[in-house]
N, C-alpha and C positions, 0 to 999 in steps of 0.2 A: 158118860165118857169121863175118863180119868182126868185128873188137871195134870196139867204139864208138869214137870220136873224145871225148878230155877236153878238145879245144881249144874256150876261151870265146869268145859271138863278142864283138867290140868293140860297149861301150856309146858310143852316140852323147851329142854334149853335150845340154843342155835348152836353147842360146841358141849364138844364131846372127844374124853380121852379115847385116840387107839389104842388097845388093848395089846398091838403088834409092837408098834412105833413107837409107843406111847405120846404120837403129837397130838396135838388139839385140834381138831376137825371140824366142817361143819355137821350138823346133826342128820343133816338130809346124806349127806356125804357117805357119812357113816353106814347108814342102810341098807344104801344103793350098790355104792365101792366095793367090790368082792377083795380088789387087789388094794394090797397097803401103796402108797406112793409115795413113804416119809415126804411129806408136804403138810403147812400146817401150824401151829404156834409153837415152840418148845423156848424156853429160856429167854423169855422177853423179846423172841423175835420171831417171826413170819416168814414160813418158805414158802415161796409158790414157782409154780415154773415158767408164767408169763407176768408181763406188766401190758393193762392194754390200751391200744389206742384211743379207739372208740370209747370215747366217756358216755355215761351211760344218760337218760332223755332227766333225769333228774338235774343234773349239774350241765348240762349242755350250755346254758348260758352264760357260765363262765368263760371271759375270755381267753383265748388262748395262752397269752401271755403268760401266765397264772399255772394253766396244765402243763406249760414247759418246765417253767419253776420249781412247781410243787408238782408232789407225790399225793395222788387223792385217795385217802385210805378210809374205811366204814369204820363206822361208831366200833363195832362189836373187836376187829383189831386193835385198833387203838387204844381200847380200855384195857384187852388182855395184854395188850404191850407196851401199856404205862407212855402211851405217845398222844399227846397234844397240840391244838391247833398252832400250825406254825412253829413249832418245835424242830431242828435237825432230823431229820434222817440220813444213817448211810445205806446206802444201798449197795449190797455185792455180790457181782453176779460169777459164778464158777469160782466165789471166792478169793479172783484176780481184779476184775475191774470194780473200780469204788467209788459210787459215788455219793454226793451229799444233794438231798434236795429235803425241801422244805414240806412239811406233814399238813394236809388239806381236811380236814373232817368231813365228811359226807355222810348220809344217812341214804342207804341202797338195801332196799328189806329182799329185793328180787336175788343178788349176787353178793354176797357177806362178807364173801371170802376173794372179789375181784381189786385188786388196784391198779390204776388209773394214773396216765401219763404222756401226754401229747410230746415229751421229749425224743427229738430225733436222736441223742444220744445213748438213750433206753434203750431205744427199739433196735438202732445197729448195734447195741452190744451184744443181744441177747444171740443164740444161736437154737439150732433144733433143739436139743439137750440142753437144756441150761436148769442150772437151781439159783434162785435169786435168795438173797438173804435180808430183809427188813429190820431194821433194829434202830431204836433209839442213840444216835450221836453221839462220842463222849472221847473221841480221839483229842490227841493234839493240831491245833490251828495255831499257825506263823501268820503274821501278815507279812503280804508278795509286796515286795519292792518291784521289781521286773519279771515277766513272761515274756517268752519267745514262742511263737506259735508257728509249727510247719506245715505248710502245703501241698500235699501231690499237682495241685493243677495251677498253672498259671493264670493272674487276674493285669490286667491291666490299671486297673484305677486301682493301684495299692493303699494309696488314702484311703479311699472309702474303706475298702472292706476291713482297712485294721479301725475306722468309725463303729462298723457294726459289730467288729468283733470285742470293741475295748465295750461297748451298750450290752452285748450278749452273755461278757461273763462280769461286769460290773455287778456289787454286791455279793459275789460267788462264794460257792467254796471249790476248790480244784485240787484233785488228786493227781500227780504226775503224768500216771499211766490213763488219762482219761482222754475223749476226743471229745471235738469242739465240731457242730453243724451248724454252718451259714448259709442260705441262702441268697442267692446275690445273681441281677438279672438272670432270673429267671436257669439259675446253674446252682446246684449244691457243692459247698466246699467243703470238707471235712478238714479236719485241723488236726495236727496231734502237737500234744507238749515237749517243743525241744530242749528248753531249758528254763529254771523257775527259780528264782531268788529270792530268799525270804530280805525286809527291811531290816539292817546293821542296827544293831546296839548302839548305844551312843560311846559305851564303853567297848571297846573292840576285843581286847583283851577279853573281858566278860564273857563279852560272846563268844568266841571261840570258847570257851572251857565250859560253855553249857548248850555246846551244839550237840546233837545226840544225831547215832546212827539209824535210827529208825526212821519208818519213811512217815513222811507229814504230809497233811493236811493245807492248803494255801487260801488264806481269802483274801480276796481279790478285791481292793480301795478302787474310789472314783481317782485317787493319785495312783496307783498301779499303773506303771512303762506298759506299754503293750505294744510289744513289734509281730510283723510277719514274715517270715525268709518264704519266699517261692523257692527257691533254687533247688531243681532237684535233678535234672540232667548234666548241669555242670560239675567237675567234680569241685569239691570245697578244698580249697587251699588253706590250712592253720598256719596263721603269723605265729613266727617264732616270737614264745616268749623268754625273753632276758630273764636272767637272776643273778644275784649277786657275785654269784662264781663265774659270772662269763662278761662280766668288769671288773678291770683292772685297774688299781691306781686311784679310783675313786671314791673311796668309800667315803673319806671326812667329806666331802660335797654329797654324795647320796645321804648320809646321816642329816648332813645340814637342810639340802632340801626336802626328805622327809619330815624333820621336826616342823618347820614351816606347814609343809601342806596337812600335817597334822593336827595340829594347833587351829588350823582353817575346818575342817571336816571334824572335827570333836565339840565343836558350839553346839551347844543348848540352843535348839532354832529361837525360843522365847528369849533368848541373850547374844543372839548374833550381832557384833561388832562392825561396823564400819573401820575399826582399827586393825580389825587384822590381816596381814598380808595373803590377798588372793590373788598376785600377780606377780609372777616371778621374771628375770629374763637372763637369760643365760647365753652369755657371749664367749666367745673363742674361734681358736682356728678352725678351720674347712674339716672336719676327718677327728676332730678329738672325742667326741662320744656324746655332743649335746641333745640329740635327737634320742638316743640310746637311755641313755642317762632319763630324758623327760619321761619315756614310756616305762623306763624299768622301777621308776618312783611310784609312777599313777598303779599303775598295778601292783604295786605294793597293798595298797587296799584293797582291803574286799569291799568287791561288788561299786567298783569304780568303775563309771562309764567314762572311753576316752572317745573323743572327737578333734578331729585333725584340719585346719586351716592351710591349705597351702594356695600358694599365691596363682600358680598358672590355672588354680580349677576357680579360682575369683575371679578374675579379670575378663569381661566380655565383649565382644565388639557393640553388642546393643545397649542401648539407653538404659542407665536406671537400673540393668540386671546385676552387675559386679557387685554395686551397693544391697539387691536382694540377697546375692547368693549368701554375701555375708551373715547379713540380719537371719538367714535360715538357720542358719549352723549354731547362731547366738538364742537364739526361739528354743530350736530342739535342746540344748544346753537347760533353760529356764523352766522349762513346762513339761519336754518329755521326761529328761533327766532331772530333775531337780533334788536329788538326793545328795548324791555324790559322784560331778563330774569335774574331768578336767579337758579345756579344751589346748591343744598345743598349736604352736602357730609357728612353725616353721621358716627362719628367714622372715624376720619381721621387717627387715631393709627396706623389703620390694614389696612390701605392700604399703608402711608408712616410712618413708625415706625420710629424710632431715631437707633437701629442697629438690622440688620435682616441679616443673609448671604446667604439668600435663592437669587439664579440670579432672579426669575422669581419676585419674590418683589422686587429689584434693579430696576429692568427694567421698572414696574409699578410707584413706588416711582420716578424716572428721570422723567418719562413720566410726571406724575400729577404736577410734581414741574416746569414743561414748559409748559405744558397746563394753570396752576394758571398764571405764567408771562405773557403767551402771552395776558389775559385777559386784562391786562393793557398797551401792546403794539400795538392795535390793533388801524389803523387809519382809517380803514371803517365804522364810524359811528358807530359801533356794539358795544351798552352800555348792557353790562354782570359783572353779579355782585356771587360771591362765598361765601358764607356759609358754612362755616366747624364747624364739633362738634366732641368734645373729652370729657372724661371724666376722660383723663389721658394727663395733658398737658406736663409731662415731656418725654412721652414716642413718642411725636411727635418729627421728623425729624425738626432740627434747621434750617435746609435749607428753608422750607418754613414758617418762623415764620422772615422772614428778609424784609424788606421794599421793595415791590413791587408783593408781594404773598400774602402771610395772614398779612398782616401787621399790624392790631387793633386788641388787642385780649378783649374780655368782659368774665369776669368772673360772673357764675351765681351762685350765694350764697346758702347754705344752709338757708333755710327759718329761719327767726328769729321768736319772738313770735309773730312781727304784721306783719310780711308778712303769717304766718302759721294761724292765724285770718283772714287774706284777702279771704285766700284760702278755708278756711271753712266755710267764711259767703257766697260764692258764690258754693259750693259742696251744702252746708245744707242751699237755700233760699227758699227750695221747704217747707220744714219741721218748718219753721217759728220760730226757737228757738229766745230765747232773747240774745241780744250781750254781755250781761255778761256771758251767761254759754258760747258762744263761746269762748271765751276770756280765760273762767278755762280750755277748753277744750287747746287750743292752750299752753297756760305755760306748760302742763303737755305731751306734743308731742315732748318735744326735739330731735332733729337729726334727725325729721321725713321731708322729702322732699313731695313734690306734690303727687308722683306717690305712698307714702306709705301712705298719707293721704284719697287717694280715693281709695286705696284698705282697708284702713279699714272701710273706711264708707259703701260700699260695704257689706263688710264682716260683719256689725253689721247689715245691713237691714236684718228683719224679713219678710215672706211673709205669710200674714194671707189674705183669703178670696179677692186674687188673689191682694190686697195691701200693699205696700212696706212701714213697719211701723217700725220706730225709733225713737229711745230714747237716753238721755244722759249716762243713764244706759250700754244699751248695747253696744255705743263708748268702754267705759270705761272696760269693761269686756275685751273686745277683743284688748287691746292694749298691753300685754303681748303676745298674739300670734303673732304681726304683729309687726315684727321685724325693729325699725328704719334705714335706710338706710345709715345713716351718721356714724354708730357706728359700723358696719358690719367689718369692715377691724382695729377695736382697740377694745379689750376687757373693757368693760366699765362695772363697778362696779355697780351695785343699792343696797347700803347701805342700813341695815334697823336696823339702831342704831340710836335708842332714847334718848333725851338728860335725860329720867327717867331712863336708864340703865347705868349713868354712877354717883356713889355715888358720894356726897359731890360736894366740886369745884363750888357753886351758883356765886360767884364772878368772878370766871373763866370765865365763860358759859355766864354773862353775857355781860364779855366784849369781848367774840368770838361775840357773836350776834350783838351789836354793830358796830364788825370791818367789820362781812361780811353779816349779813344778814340785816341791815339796809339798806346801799347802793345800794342794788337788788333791794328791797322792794319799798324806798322812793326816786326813782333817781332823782326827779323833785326837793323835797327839798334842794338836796344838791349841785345840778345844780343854782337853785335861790340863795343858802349861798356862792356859790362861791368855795363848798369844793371839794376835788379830791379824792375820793372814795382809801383806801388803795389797793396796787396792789397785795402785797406779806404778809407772818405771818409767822415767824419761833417760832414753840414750841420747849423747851430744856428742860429735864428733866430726872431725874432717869430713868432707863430703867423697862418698867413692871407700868409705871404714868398713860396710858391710853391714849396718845398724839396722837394715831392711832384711838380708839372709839371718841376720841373727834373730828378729822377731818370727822369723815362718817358720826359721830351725826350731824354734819354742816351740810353735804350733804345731810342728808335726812330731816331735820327739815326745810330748806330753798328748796325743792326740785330740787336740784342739780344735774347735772350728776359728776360722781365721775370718776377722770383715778386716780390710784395708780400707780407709777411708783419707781422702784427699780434700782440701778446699774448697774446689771447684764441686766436688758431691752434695755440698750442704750449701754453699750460697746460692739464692735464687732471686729474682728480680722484682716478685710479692714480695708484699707485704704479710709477715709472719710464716711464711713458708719455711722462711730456710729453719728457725724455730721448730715448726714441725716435723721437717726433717730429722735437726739432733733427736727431740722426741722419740720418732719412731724409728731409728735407728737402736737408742737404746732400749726403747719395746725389744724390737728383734734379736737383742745380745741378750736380755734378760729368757726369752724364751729357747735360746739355743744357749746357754749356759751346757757346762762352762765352754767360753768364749773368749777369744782376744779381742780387741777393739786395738785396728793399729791405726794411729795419727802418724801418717809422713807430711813431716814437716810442718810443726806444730804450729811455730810461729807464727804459719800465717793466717792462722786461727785464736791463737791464743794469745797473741802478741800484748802489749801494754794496753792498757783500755786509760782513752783521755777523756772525749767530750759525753761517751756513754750513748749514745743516740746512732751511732751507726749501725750498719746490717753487719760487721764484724762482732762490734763487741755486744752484740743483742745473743749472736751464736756463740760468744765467749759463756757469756750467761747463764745460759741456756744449758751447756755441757759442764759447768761448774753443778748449776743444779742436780744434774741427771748422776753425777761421778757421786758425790757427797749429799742429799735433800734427802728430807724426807721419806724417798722410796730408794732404801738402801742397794747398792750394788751387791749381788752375792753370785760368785763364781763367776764373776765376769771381770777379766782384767784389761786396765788401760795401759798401753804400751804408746810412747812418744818417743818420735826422733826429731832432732835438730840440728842443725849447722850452727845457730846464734842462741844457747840457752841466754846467753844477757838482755836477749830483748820478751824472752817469756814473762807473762803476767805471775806475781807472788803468790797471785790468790789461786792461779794454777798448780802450784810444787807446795803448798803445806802440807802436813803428815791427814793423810786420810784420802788426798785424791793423787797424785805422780808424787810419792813419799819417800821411793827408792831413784836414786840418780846415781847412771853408770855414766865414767867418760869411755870410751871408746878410741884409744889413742890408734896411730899411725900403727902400723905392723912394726917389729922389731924383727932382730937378724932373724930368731927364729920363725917367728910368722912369717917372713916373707919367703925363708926355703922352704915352709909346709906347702903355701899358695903356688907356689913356680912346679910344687912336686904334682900337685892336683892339678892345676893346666897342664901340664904337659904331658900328662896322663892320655889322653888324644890328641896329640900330637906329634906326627913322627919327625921326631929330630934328628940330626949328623951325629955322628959320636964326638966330636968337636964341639960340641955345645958341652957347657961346664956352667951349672947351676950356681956353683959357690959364688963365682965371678959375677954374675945376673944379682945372686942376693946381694954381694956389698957394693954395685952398683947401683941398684934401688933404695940407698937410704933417703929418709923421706918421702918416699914413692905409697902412694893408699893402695889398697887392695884389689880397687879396680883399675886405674894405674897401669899395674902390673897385669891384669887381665887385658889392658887394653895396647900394650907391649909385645904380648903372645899372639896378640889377632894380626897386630900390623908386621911383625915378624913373620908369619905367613903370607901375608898380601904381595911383603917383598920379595917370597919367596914367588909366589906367581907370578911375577913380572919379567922373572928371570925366564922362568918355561912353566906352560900348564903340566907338563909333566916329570914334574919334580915330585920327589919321592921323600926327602928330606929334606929340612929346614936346617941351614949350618949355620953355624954363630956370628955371621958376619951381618946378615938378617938381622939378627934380637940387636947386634950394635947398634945398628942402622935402626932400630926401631928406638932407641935409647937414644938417640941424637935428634929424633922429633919428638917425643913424650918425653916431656920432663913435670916435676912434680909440682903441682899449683895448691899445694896449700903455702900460704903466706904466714913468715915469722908471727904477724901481725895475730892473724888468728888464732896460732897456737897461744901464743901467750893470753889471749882472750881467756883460751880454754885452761891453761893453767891458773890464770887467777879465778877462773869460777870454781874450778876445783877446791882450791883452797880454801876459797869463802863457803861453801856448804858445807 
């Protein structure tokens, strides 16, 4: 018998070029396969047309956690596709969906050419026809600051499942276009990607200039936000976002509070400052744009998350919750968001007042006053910034107005005439007016804020033939119904005394004009002369002179708002009241500029100051400070009248506060035929009546005098018969034989020597 043969035969390879396709096969493949199926190796990557479930009895021990994970590929791939254990892979299947999983090595002598993948996101991506692509990793990856993850079905415990969803893609790599499968009681959820934000530059500028259009990669930090919106029956409502074209008037405060909140979110977390301002609080009136203002800054950043405190969604009837709800909003601020948020806090008033004896606002107010500190104690990196608005800053708790809490406070103005122009060239840019009527429009708005300026534009839009048509017309009509916002809380005069209803006095009238309606008018002129607009005007004169019509004549002929204020408005029976009063009175003129402030009858305010201790001369004080201190008056003028200038205080009449002083004599022949010709303007007289006679009858007679002449001249005429028709001269005698003229030698010479002496 022959001895055996020890010759081995030759092992054939396991891969092998098609000849068709040219891909790399396996060898068995090759043989068998009549038809090509480009499927295969080519270019360091791996087509096949399934990825499969079923891991094969070799690797079955692996947990599953691991076949979610990873991608289980044979030795013999791997080598041909330069892929190693644990190494990236993307995976693309129709060349649209991509995903990344992580490269398993296994040794499968049975299936060569099989890979392996317990991922439920694999498996639903794949369709009948699918060509997957393998390939070693080499894209760009951002790391995600935030994911939003959407739902088709609704879950009730939305906690959890954004638990198992923030577990499930923790460590990741995620492509936009990719879905997410959760399991949860015993329901699959599938996820898709709403929205994905890579982590901000520290350098923002930077980033923007090296953001690129192509689509990336995300991997996903144990710090990565991770929300989920269910909402998919409702429709989604987009908050309007602000930009700086749709504010008006504000930019040097948006600059300002921008630099702040920037200066906060540009810290090196390894150099975060306890010094720098993360609390802001921003007071003003009801309607001027603070809320507006706070969201249209935070969104100035990218990738700023804002969170909103308002007080009615705080306050609970049960124990203990008001002080959670809070703490919640301050949590998700610290932990969910802790990149870059801002939380706004609406009406800080009514959550921390300045005195409230209610326990359950004590406890809220403690609470918020250590939640605002911790903000700036905080050494985990966590850059949070607060936004507080009041529109009552004295009513806010002093505890958080102290350095380390709301420490910068910005006040936002009542619009002036070119902030309330800003505002309305950007409400009315649809409507194409020209910038002068804007401009009349704006002068004639006083004390109107934002919020009253777009309700009246509003309210003047006409709707014809389904278009929204306005005119300067219908502004104008509607600005008596739509009640200024600034004026709301002080009753404010609108004068409507004409400087033709008040006889005689041309000389007078024209040196009022001069002292106050020139410097309104022509403020550039006298800016360029160097000159300082007068502050204050004390008229002195007979009582019954008109020194009251002549102040409203101001008002209305220069279109002025008018406050009349009287003694009895500012004295009160507190202690420091009537103080506060002068105070916020001149608040109120300074925010309704330009403005008159009229004092009738000064005296009794102003008068001599002796022992200094009384509740007079405390409001002497008090309106010395406000007219001349440290917070300069500007476009708001002090107008005084008095019977007795000799008993005013000096420290009231020097140059800077009532610096101009008119006297206001008796009418003369001519003023008093102007006066007899305006009364009797409505009233029908005899032809017998002879006006000449009545004027050189009335020497030394005042202005109301003679008004009060013309009325009892009529009464007399009624006595005669109600149906008298005419008033004959026998009347105005008879009314000249009971009015007679009660200014006293005595006085006048008062008023001549004070004349003299200024």
């Amino acid at each position: 018998m022959p001895p055996k043969s020890h010759k081995k035969e030759e092992k054939k390879p396991l891969w092998a070029i098609c000849d068709k396709c040219h891909y790399m096969v396996p060898q068995k493949k090759l043989e068998t396969d009549k038809k090509c199926k480009d499927l295969g190796i080519k270019d360091d990557t791996f087509f096949t047309d399934r990825i499969y479930a079923n891991v094969p009895k070799s690797i079955e021990n692996i947990q599953s956690y691991y076949t979610e994970r990873f991608i289980l590929i044979p030795q013999g791939i791997a080598s041909l596709c330069s892929l190693s254990m644990n190494v990236n892979t993307v995976i693309e299947i129709n060349g649209i969906n991509k995903y990344v999983r992580n490269a398993w090595i296994v040794n499968n002598d049975q299936e060569v050419d099989h890979v392996y993948s317990t991922s439920k996101e694999l498996q639903k991506a794949q369709a009948d026809q699918v060509k997957i692509a393998i390939k070693r990793f080499n894209g760009n990856v951002k790391i995600a600051q935030k994911i939003i993850l959407k739902c088709n079905q609704n879950a009730q415990d939305i906690n959890e499942l954004t638990r198992l969803a923030r577990a499930k893609i923790k460590n990741t790599t995620l492509h936009p276009e990719n879905i997410i499968v959760i399991d949860f009681l015993n329901k699959e959820f599938v996820f898709t990607i709403e929205k994905i934000e890579a982590r901000p530059d520290r350098d923002y500028v930077r980033e923007i200039a090296q953001m690129s259009l192509d689509e990336s990669f995300y991997h996903i930090e144990p710090k990565t936000i991770v929300k989920i919106c269910t909402e998919t029956k409702s429709k989604i409502v987009r908050a309007f976002v602000p930009t700086l074209d749709d504010i008006g008037g504000l930019d040097n405060i948006y600059h300002d509070l921008f630099t702040t909140m920037g200066n906060a979110f540009n810290q090196p977390e390894d150099k975060i400052s306890s010094k720098t301002f993360r609390g802001v609080l921003l007071h003003g009136l009801s309607g001027c744009g603070k809320s507006l203002l706070a969201e249209k800054v935070s969104k100035s950043f990218l990738f700023c998350n804002i969170l909103r405190v308002d007080s009615w969604k705080i306050f609970s009837k049960y124990y203990g919750e008001s002080e959670e709800n809070l703490r919640k909003i301050f949590d998700e601020a610290f932990h969910i968001y802790p990149h870059t948020c801002v939380i706004i806090i609406d009406e800080i008033s009514n959550i921390c007042p300045k005195n409230d004896s209610s326990d359950v606002v004590r406890k809220v107010s403690s609470l918020l006053i250590s939640l605002i500190e911790s903000v700036h104690q905080r050494v985990d990196g966590s850059k949070t910034f607060v936004i507080a608005t009041t529109n009552n800053l004295d009513n806010v708790d002093p505890a958080l107005r102290r350095c380390g809490r709301l420490d910068y406070e910005i006040e936002i103005p009542v619009p002036n005439t070119r902030m309330r122009k800003e505002i309305l060239m950007k409400m009315l840019k649809e409507y194409k007016f020209p910038e002068n009527v804007i401009e009349n429009l704006a002068k004639v708005t006083h004390g109107y804020v934002g919020a009253d300026l777009e309700k009246l534009v509003e309210k003047s839009k006409r709707i014809e033939h389904d278009a929204a048509l306005l005119t300067v017309n219908d502004i104008l009509e509607n600005l008596s119904s739509v009640k200024p916002s600034a004026m709301r809380e002080l009753l404010i005069e609108k004068p409507n005394v004409k400087w033709s209803d008040i006889g005689g006095m041309h000389d007078l009238k024209l040196k009022l004009q001069q002292i106050i309606e020139w410097p309104l008018q022509h403020p550039e002129t006298f800016k360029r002369l160097g000159i300082k607009p007068p502050s204050g005007l004390l008229m002195f004169g007979a009582p019954g002179c008109s020194k009251t019509m002549i102040a409203k004549a101001l008002a209305t002929e220069s279109s002025l708002n008018f406050i009349s204020i009287k003694g009895s408005d500012l004295f009160s029976m507190w202690v420091g009241e009537s103080e506060k009063a002068v105070r916020d009175l001149f608040v109120k003129a300074r925010q309704l500029a330009p403005c008159i402030i009229f004092f009738d009858e000064i005296d009794a305010i102003g008068g001599e100051r002796e022992s200094g201790s009384s509740v007079k001369e405390r409001v002497l004080a008090q309106i010395l400070t406000e007219m001349d201190g440290v917070n300069a008056l500007k476009n708001v003028i002090i107008i005084a009248a008095t019977n007795r200038p000799d008993l005013i205080d000096t420290a009231l009449m020097r140059p800077g506060r009532l610096d101009r002083i008119v006297y206001v004599k008796l009418p003369d022949l001519d003023a008093r035929r102007e006066i007899f010709k305006i009364k009797l303007q409505n009233i029908p007289v005899a032809s017998d009546v002879d006006v000449e006679t009545l004027v050189y009858k009335t020497e030394g007679y005042s202005g109301a005098e003679i008004e009060a002449i013309c009325k009892e001249a009529a009464l007399k005429a009624l006595e005669l018969s109600f149906d008298i028709k005419e008033i004959a001269m026998s009347c105005f005698m008879h009314a000249l034989d009971i009015i007679k003229p009660r200014t006293s030698p005595e006085l006048l010479k008062i008023y001549r020597e004070y004349e003299n002496r200024k």
